[in-house]
N, CA and C atoms as an extended XYZ file, in Angstrom:
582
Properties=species:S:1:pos:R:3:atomname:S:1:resname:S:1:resid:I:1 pbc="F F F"
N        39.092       69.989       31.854 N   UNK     1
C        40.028       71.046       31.822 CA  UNK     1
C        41.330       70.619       31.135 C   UNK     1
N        42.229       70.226       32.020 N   UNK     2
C        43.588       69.570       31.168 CA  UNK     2
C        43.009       68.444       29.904 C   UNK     2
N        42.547       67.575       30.393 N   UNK     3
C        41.634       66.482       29.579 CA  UNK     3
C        41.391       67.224       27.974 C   UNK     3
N        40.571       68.368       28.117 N   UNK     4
C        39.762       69.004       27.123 CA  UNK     4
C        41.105       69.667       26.441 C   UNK     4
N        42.463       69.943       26.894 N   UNK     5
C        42.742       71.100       26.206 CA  UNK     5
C        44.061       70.114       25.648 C   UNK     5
N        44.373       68.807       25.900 N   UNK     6
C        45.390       67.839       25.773 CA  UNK     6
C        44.400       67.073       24.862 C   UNK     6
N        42.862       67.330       24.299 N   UNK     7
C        42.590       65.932       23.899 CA  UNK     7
C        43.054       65.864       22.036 C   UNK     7
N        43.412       65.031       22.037 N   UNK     8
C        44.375       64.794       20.750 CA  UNK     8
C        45.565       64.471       20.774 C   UNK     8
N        46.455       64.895       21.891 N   UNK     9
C        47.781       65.055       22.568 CA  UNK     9
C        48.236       63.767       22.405 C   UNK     9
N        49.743       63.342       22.199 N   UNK    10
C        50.053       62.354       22.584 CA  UNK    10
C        51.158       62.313       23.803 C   UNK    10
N        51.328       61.047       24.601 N   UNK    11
C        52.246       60.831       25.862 CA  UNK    11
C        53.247       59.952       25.150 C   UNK    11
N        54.827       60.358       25.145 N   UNK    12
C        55.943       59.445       25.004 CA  UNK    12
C        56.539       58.733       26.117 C   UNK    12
N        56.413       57.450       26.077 N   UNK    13
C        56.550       56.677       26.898 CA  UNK    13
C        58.356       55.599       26.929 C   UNK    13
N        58.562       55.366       27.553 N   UNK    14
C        59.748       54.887       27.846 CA  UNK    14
C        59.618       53.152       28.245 C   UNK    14
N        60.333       52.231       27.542 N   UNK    15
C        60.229       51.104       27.893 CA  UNK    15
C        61.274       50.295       28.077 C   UNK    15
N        61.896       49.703       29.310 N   UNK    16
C        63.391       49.114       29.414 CA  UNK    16
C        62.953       47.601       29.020 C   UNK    16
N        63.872       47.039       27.825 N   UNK    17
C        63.957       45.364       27.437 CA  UNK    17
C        65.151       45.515       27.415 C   UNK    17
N        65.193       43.517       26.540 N   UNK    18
C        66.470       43.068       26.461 CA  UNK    18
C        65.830       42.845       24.754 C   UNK    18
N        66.254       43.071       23.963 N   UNK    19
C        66.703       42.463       22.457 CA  UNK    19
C        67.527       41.860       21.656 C   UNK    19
N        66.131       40.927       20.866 N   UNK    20
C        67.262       40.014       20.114 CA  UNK    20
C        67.116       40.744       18.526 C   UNK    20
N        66.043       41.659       18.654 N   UNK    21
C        66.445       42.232       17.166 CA  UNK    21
C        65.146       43.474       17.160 C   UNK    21
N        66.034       44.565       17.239 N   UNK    22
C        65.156       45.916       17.126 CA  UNK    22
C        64.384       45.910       16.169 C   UNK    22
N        64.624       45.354       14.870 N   UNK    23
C        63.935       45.725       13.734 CA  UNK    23
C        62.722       45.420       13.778 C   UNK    23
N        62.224       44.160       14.770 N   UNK    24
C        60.898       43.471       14.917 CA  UNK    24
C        60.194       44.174       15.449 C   UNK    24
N        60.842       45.218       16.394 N   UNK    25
C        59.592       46.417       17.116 CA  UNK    25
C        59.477       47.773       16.292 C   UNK    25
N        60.549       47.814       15.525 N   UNK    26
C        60.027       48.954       14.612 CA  UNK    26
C        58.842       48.234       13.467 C   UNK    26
N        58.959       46.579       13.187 N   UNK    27
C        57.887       46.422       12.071 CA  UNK    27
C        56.638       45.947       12.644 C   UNK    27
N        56.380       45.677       14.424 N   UNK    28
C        55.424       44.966       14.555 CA  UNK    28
C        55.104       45.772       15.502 C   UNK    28
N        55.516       46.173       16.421 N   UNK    29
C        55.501       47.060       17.338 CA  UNK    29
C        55.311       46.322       18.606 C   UNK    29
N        55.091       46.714       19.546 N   UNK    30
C        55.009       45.927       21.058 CA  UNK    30
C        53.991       44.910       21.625 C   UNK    30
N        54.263       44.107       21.628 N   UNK    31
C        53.210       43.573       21.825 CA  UNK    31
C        52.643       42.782       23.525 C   UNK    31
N        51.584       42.922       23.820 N   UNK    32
C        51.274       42.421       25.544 CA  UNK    32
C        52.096       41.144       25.329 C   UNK    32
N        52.446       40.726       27.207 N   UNK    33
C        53.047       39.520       27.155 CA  UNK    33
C        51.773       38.453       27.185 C   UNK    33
N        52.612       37.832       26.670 N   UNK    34
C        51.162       36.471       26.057 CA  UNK    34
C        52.716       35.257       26.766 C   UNK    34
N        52.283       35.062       28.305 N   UNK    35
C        53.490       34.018       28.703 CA  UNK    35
C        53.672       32.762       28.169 C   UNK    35
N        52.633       32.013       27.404 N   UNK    36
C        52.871       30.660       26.890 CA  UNK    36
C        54.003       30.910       25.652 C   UNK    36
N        53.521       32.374       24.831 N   UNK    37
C        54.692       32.811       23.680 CA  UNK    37
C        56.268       33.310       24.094 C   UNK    37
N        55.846       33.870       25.410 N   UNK    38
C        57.180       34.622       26.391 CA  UNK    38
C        58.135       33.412       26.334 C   UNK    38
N        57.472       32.284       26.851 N   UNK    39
C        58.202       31.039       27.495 CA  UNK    39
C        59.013       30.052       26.107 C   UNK    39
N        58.358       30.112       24.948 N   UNK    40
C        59.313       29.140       23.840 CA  UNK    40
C        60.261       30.510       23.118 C   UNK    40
N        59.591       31.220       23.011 N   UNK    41
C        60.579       32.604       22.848 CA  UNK    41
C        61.768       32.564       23.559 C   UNK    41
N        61.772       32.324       24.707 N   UNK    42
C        63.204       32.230       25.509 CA  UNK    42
C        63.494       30.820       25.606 C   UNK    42
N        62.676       29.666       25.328 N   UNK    43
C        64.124       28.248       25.398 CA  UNK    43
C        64.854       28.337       23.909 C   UNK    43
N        63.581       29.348       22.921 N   UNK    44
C        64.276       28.922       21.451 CA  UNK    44
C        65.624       29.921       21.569 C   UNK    44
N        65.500       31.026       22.677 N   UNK    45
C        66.715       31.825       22.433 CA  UNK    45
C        67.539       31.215       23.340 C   UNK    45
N        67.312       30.643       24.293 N   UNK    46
C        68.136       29.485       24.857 CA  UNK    46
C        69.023       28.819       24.015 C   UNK    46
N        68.503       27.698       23.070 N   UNK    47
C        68.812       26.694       22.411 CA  UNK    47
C        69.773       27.598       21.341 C   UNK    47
N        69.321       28.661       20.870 N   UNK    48
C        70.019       29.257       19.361 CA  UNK    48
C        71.129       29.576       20.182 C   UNK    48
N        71.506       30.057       21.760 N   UNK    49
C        72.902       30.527       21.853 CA  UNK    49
C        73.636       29.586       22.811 C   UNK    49
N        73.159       28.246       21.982 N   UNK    50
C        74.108       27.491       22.544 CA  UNK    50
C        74.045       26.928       23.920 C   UNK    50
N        73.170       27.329       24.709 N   UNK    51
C        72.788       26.945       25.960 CA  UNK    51
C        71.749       26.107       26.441 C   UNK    51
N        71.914       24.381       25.818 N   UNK    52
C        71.188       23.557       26.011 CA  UNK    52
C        70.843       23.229       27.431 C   UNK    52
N        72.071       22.872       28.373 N   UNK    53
C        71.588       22.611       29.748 CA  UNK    53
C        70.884       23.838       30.249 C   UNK    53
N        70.972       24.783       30.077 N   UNK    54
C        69.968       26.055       30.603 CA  UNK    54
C        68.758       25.585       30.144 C   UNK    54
N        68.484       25.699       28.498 N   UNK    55
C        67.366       25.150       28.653 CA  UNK    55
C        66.264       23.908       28.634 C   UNK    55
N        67.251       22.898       29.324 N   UNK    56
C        66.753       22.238       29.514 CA  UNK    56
C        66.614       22.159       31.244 C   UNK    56
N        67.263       23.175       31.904 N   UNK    57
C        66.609       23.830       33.108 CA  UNK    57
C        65.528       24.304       33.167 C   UNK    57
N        65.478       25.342       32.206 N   UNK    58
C        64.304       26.120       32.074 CA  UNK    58
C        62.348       25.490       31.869 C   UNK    58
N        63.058       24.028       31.269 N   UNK    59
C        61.846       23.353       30.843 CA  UNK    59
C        61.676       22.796       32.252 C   UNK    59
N        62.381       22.730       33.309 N   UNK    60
C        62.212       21.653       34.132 CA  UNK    60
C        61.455       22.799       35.308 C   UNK    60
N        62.023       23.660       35.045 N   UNK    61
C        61.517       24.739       35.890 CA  UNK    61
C        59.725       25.256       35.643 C   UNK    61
N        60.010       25.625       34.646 N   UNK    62
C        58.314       25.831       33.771 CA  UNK    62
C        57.310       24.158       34.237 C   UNK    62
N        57.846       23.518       33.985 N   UNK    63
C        56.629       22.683       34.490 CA  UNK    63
C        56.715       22.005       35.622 C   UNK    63
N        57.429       22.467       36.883 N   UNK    64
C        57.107       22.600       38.003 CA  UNK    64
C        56.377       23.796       38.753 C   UNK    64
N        56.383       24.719       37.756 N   UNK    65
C        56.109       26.349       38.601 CA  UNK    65
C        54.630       26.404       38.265 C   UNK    65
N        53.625       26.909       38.707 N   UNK    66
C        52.034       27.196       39.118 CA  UNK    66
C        51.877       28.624       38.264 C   UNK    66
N        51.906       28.457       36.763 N   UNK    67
C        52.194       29.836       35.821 CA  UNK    67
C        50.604       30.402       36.080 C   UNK    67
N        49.908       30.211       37.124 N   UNK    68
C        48.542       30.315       37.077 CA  UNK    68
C        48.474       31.005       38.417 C   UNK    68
N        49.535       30.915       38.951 N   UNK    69
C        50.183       32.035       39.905 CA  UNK    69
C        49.585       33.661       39.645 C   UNK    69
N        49.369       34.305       40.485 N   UNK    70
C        48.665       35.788       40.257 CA  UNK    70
C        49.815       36.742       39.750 C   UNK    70
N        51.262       35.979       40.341 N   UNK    71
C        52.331       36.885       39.889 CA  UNK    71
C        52.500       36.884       38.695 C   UNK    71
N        52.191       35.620       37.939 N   UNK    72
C        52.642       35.592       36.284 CA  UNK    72
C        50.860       35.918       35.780 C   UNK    72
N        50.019       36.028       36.613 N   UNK    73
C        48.688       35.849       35.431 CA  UNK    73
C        48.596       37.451       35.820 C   UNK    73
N        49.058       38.313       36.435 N   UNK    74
C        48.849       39.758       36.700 CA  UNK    74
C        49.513       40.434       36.240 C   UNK    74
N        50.557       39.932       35.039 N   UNK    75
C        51.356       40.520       34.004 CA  UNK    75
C        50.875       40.021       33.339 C   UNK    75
N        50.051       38.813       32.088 N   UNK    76
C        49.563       39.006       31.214 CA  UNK    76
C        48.974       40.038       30.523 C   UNK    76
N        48.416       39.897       29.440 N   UNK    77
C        48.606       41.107       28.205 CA  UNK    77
C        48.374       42.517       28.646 C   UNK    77
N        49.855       42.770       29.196 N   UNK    78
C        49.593       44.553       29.317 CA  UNK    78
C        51.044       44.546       28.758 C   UNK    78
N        51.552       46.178       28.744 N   UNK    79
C        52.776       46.484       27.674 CA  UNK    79
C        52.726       47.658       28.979 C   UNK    79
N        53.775       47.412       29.627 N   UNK    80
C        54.766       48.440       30.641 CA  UNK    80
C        55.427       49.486       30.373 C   UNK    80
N        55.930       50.441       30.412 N   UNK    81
C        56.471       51.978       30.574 CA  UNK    81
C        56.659       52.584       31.275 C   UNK    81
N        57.362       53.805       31.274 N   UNK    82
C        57.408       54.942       32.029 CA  UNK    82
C        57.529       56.373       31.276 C   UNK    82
N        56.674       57.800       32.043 N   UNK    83
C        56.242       58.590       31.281 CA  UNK    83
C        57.723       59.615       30.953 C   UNK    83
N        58.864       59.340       32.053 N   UNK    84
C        59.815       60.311       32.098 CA  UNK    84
C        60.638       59.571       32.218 C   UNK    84
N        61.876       59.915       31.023 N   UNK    85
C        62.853       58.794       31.068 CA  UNK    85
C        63.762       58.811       32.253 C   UNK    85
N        64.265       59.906       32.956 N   UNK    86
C        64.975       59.414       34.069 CA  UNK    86
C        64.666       58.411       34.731 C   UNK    86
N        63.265       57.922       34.869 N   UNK    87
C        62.507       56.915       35.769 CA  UNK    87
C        63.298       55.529       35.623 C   UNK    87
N        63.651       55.214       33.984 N   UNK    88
C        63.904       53.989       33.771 CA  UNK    88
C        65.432       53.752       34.271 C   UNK    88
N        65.973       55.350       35.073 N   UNK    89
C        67.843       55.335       35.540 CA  UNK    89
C        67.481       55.023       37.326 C   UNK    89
N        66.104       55.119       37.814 N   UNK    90
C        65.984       55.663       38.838 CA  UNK    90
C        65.904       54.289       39.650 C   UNK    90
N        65.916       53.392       39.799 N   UNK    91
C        65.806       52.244       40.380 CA  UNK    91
C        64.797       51.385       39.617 C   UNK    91
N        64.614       49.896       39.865 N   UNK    92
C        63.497       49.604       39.582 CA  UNK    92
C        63.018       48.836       38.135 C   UNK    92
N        63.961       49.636       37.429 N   UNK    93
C        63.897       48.774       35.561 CA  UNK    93
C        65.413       48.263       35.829 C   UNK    93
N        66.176       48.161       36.293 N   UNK    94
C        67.196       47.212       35.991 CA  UNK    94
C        67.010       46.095       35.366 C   UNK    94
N        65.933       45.353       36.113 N   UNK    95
C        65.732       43.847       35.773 CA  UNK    95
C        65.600       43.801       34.266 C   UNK    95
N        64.955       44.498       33.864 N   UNK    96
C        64.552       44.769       32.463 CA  UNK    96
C        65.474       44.686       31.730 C   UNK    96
N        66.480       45.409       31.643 N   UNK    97
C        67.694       45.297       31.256 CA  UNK    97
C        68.463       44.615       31.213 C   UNK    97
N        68.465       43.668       32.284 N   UNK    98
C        69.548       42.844       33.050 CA  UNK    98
C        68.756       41.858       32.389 C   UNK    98
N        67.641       40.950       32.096 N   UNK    99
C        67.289       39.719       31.890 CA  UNK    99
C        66.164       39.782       30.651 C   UNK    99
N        67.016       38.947       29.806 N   UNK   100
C        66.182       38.729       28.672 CA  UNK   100
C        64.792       38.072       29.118 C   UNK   100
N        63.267       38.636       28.286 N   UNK   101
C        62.489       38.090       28.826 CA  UNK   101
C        61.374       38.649       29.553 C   UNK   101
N        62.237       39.200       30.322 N   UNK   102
C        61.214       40.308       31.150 CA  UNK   102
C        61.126       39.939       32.468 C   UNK   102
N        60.162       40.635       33.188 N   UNK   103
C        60.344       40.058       34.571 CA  UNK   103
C        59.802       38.758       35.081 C   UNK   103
N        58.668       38.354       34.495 N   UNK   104
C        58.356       36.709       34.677 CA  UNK   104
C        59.295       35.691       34.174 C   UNK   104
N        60.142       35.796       33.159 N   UNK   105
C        61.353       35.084       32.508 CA  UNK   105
C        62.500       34.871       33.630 C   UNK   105
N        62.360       36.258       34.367 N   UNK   106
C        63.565       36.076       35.465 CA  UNK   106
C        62.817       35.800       37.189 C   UNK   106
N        61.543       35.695       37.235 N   UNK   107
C        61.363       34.871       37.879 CA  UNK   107
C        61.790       33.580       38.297 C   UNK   107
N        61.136       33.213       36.774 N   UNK   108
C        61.687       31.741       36.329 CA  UNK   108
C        62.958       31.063       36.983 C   UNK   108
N        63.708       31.889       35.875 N   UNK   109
C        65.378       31.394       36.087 CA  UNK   109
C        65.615       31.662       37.636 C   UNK   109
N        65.446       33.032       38.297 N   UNK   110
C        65.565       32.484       39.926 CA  UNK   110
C        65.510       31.816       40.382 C   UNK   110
N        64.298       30.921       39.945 N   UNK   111
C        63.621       30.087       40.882 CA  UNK   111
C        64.484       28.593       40.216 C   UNK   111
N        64.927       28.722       38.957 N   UNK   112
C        65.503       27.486       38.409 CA  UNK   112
C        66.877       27.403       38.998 C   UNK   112
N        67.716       28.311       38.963 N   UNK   113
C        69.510       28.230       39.166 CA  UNK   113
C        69.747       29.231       38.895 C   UNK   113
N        71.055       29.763       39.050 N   UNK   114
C        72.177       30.498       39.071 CA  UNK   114
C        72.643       30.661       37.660 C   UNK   114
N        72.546       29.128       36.672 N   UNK   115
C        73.123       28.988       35.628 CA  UNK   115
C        71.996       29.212       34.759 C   UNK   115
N        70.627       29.214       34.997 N   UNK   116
C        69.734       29.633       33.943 CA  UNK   116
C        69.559       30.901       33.850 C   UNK   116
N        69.786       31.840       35.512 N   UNK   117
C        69.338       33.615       35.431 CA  UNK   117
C        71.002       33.712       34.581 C   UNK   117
N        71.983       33.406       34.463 N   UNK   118
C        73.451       33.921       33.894 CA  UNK   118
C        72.787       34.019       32.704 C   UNK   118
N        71.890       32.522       32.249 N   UNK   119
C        72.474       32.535       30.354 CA  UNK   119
C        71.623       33.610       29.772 C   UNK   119
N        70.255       33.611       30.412 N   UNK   120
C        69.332       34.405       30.065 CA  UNK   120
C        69.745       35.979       30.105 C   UNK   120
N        70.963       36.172       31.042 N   UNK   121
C        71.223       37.509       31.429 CA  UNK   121
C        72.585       37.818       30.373 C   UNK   121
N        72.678       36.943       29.231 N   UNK   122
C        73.530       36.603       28.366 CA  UNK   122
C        72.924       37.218       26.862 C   UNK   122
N        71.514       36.707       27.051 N   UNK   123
C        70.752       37.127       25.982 CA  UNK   123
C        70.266       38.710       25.406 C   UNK   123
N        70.582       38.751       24.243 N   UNK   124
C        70.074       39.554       23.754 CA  UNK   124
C        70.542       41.401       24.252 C   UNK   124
N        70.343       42.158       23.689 N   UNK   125
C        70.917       43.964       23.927 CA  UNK   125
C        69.905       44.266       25.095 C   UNK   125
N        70.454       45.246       25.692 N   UNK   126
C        69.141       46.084       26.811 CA  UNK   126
C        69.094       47.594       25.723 C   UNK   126
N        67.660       47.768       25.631 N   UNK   127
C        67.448       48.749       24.744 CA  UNK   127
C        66.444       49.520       25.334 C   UNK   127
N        66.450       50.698       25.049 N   UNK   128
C        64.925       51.543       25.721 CA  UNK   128
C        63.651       51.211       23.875 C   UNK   128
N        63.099       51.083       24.105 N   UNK   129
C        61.818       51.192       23.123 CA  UNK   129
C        61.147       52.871       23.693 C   UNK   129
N        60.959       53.477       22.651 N   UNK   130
C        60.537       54.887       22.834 CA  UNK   130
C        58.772       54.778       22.003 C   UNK   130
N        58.118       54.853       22.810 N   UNK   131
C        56.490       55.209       22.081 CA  UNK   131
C        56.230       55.925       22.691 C   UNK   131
N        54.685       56.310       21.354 N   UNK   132
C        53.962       57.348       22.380 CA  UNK   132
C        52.262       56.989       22.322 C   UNK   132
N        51.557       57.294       23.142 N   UNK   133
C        50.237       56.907       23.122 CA  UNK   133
C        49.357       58.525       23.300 C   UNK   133
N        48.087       57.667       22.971 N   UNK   134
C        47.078       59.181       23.511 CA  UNK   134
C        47.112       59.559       25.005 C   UNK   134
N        47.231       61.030       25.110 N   UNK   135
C        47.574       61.766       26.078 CA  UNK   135
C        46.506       61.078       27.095 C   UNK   135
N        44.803       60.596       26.932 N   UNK   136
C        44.530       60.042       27.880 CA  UNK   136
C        43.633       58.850       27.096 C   UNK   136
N        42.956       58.569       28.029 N   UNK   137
C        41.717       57.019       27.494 CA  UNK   137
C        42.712       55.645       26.741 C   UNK   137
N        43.993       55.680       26.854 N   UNK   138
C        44.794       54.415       26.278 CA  UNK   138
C        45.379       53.817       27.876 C   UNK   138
N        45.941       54.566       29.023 N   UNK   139
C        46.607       54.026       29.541 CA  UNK   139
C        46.083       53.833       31.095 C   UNK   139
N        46.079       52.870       31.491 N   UNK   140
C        45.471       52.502       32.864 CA  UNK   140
C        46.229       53.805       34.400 C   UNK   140
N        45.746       54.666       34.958 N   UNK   141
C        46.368       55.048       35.714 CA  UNK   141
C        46.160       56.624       35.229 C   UNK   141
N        46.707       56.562       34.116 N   UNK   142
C        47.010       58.098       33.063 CA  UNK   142
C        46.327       58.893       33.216 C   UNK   142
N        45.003       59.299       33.569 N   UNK   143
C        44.379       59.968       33.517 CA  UNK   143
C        44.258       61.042       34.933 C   UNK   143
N        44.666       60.160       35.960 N   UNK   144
C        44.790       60.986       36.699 CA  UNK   144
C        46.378       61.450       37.230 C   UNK   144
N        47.465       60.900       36.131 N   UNK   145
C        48.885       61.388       36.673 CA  UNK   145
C        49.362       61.934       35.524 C   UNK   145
N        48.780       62.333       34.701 N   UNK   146
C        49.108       63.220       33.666 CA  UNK   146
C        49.639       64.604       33.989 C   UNK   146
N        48.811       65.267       34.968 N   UNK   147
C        49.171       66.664       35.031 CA  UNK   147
C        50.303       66.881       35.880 C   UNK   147
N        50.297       65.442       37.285 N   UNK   148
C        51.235       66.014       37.867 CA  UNK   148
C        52.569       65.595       37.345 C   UNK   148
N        53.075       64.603       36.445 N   UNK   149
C        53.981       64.537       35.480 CA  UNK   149
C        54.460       65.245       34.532 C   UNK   149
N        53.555       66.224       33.612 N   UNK   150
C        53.471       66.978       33.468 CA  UNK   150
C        54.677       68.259       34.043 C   UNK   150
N        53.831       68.559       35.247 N   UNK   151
C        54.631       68.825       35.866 CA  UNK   151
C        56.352       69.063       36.360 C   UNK   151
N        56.540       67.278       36.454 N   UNK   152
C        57.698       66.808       37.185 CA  UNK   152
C        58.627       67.047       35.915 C   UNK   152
N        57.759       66.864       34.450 N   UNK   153
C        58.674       66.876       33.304 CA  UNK   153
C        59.360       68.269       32.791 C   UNK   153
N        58.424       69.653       33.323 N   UNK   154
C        59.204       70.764       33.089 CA  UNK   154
C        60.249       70.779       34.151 C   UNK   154
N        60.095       70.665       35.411 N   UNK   155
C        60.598       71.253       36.596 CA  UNK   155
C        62.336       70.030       35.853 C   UNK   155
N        62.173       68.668       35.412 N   UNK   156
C        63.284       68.207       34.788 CA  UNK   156
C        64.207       68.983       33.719 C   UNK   156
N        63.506       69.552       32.682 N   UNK   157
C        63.796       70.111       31.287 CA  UNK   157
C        64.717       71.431       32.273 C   UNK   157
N        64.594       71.825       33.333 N   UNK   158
C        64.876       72.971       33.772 CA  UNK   158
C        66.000       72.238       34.502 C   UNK   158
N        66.513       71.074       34.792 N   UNK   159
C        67.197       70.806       35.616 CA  UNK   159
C        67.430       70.388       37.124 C   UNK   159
N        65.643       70.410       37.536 N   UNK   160
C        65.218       70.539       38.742 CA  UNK   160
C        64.797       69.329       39.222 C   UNK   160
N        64.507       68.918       40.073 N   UNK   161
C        63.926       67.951       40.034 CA  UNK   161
C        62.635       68.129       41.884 C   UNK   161
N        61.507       67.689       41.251 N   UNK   162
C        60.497       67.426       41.673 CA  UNK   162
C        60.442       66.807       43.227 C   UNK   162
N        60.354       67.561       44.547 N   UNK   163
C        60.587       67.371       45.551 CA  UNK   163
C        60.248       65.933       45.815 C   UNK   163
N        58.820       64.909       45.194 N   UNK   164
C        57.770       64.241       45.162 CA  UNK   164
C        57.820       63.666       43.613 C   UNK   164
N        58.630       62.797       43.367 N   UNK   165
C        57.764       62.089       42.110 CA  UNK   165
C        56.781       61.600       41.923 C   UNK   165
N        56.120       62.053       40.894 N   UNK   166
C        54.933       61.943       40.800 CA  UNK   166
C        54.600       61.313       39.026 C   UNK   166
N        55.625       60.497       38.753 N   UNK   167
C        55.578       59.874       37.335 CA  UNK   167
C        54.916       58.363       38.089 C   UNK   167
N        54.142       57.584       36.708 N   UNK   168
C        53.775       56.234       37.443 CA  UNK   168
C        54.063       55.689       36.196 C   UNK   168
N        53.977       54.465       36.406 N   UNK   169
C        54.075       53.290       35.694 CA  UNK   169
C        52.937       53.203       35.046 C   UNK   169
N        53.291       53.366       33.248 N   UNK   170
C        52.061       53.227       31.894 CA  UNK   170
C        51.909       52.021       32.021 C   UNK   170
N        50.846       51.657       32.142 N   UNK   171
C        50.147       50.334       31.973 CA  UNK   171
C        49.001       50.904       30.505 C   UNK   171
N        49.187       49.877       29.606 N   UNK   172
C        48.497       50.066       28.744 CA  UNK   172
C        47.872       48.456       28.189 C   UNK   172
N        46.552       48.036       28.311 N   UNK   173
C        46.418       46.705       28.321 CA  UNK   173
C        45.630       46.656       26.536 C   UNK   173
N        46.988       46.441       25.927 N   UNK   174
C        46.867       46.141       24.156 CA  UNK   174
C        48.710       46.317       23.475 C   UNK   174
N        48.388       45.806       22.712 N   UNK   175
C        49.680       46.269       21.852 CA  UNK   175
C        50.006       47.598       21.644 C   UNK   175
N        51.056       48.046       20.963 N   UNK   176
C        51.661       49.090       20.889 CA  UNK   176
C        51.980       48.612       19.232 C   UNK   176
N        50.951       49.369       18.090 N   UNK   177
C        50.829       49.488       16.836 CA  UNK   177
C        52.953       50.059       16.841 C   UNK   177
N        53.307       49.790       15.370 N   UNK   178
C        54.405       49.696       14.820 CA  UNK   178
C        54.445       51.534       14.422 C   UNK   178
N        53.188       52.289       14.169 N   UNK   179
C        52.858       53.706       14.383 CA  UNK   179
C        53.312       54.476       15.825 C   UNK   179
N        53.468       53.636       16.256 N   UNK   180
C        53.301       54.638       17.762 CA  UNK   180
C        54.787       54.282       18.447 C   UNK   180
N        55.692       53.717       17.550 N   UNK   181
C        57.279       53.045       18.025 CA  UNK   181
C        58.014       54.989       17.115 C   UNK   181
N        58.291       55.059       18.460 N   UNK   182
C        59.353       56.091       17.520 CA  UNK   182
C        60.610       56.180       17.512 C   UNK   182
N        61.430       55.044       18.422 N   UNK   183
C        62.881       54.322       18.394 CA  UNK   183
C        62.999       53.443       19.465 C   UNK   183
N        63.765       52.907       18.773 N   UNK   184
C        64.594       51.772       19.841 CA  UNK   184
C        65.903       51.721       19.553 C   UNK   184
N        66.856       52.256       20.889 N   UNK   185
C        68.114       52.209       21.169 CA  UNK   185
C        68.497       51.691       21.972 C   UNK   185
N        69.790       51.212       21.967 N   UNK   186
C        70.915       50.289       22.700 CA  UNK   186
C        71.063       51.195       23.624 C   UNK   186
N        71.240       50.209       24.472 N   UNK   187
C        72.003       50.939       26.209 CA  UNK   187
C        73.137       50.237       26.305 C   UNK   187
N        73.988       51.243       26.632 N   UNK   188
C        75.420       50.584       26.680 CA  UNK   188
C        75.700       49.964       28.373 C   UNK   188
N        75.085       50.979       28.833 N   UNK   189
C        76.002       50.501       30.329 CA  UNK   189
C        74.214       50.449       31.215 C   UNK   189
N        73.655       49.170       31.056 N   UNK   190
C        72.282       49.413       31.502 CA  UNK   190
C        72.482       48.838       33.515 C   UNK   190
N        72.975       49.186       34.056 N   UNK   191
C        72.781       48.831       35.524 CA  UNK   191
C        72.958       50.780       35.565 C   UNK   191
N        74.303       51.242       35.332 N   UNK   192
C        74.780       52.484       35.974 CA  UNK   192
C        74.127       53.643       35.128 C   UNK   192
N        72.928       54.309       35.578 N   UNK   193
C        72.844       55.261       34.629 CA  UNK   193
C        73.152       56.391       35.173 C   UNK   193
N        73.880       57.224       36.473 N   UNK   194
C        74.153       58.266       36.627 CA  UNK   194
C        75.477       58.511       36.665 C   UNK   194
C-alpha cells in the first residue's frame, strides 16, 4: 500500500558531525565508520592542530581500550541519521556536534582525560549533512516507520507537533554516494537549538 505508492520516492535524512572540510562530503559522500580509519583520522587531526600531548593521549588510550568491544564493533560500517530535522535539536545528537569524530572518538577521549575530550571538542565545524535515500529497501528500521513519520512530518509543517514521536534513527549499513548529499551546513550555536 504506502510501499507501492512511495516506490521510487526518496527519504531526506538529517546527519549531525563535526567537520574538517565540507567539500569532501559533497565529492565523496558519506561514508560507514571504518574505526581503524576513524582512529588516525583523529590523531592526524590531533597532530595538524597542534595538539601533540592529546595525541599522544589518545594513542595511549586506543591501545589500552578492547576496540573489539560490542560498543565500538556495533557502530562499525553503518552511516546514522534522522528522518525529521527537529530530531537532531531534540536531545541526543549533541555529542555529534560537540566532538569531532563521532561518538566512538568521544568515547575514547572520555575514557582518556579531560584534556583529550577538550582538544577533540576543539576540532573541526558541527555541520548537519543533508541526504536523501530510497523511500524504502536502503534503510534498516524504515520500512516500518515511514508512514508514521510521515505523519509526524505534516502535523510539523503545520506547526504541530505529534503527541508521540514516532521518527527513528536511519540506520543505513553502506555509504552515502556523493549523489544522494544535497548539503552540508554549518551550525552556529550546535548545543542550543530552541
Amino acid at each position: 500500500m504506502i510501499a507501492d505508492a512511495l516506490a521510487g520516492a526518496r527519504l531526506r535524512v538529517f546527519h549531525a558531525t563535526r567537520l574538517l572540510d565540507f567539500q569532501t562530503i559533497l565529492d565523496d559522500g558519506l561514508r560507514p565508520l571504518d574505526l581503524t580509519s576513524q582512529i588516525a583520522t583523529v590523531r592526524r587531526a590531533l597532530v595538524a592542530a597542534g595538539q601533540i600531548a592529546s595525541a599522544d593521549d589518545f594513542d595511549s588510550t586506543v591501545a589500552h581500550v578492547d576496540t573489539r568491544d560490542p560498543f565500538f564493533q556495533n557502530r562499525q560500517h553503518q552511516v546514522w541519521g534522522v528522518p525529521i530535522r527537529s530530531l537532531l535539536h531534540d536531545g541526543g545528537c549533541e555529542i555529534f556536534f560537540a566532538h569531532y569524530g563521532g561518538e566512538v572518538i568521544q568515547r575514547l577521549a572520555y575514557i582518556a582525560s579531560p584534556r583529550l575530550e577538550a582538544a577533540i571538542q576543539a576540532i573541526g565545524t558541527p555541520a548537519i549533512v543533508t541526504f536523501n535515500i530510497p523511500a524504502f529497501g536502503c534503510c534498516t528500521f524504515g520500512d516500518l516507520r515511514l508512514a508514521p513519520t510521515m505523519l509526524d512530518q505534516m502535523l510539523e509543517a503545520e506547526g504541530l507537533k505529534s503527541p508521540e514521536r514516532s521518527g527513528w534513527d536511519v540506520l543505513v549499513k553502506a555509504a552515502i554516494p556523493p549523489a544522494w548529499i544535497e548539503s552540508v551546513t554549518a551550525v552556529e550555536r550546535p548545543i542550543d537549538f530552541h
